[in-house]
C-alpha positions as CSV (number, residue, x, y, z in Angstrom):
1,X,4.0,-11.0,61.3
2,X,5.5,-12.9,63.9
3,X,5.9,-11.7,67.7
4,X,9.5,-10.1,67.3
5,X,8.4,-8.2,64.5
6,X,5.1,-6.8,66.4
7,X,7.6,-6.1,69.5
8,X,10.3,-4.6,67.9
9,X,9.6,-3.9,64.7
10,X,10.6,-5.1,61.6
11,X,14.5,-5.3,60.1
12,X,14.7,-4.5,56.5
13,X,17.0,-5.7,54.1
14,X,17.3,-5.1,50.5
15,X,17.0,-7.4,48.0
16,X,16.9,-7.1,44.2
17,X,16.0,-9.7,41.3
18,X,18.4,-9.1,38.6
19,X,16.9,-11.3,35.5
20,X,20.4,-13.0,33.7
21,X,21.0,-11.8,30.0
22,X,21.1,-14.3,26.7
23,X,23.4,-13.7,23.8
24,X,22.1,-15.0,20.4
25,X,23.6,-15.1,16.8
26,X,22.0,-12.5,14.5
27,X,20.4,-13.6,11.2
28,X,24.1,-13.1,9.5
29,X,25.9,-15.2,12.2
30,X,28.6,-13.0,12.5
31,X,27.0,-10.4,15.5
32,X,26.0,-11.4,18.7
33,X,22.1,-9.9,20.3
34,X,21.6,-9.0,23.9
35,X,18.3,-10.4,24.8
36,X,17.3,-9.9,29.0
37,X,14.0,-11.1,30.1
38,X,12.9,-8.1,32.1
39,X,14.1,-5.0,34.2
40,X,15.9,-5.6,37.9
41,X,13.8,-5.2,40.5
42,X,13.8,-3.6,43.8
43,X,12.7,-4.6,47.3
44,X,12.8,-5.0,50.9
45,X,12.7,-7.7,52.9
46,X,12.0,-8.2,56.5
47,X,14.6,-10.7,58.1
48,X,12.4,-12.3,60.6
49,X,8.8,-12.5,59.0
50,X,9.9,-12.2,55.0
51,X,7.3,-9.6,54.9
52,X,8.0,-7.8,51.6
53,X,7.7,-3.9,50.4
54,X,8.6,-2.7,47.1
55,X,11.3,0.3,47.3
56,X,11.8,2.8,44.0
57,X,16.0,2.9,43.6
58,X,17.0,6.4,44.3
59,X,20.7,8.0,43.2
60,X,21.8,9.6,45.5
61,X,24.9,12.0,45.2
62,X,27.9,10.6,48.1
63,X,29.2,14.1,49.4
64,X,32.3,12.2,51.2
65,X,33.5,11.8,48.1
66,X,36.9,13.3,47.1
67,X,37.2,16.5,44.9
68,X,36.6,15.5,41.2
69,X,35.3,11.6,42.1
70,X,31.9,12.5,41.6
């Protein structure tokens, strides 16, 4: 933790790994399989010190939204 972080606190920002998917041939070469390497993952990130803390995504329900946009 560096000084500005102890005098201030820290600044969070969110980050999140999203693992790139691979399309393969099937065994009868005529369909295409989805094949990702893991699950996206969620975090934050402090800007000044990179100090890291795992977050759980949340939905959350945007009540600005116009009538029937929900």
């Amino acid at each position: 933790m560096n000084l500005f972080c102890r005098l201030f606190g820290h600044t969070w920002v969110h980050q999140s790994e999203n693992p790139k998917i691979r399309w393969t041939a099937a065994e009868n070469m005529s369909e295409m399989q989805m094949q990702g390497p893991g699950e996206v993952r969620f975090w934050e990130e402090c800007a000044r010190c990179k100090e890291r803390r795992e977050v759980q995504p949340t939905a959350r329900r945007v009540e600005s939204a116009p009538p029937g946009v929900r």
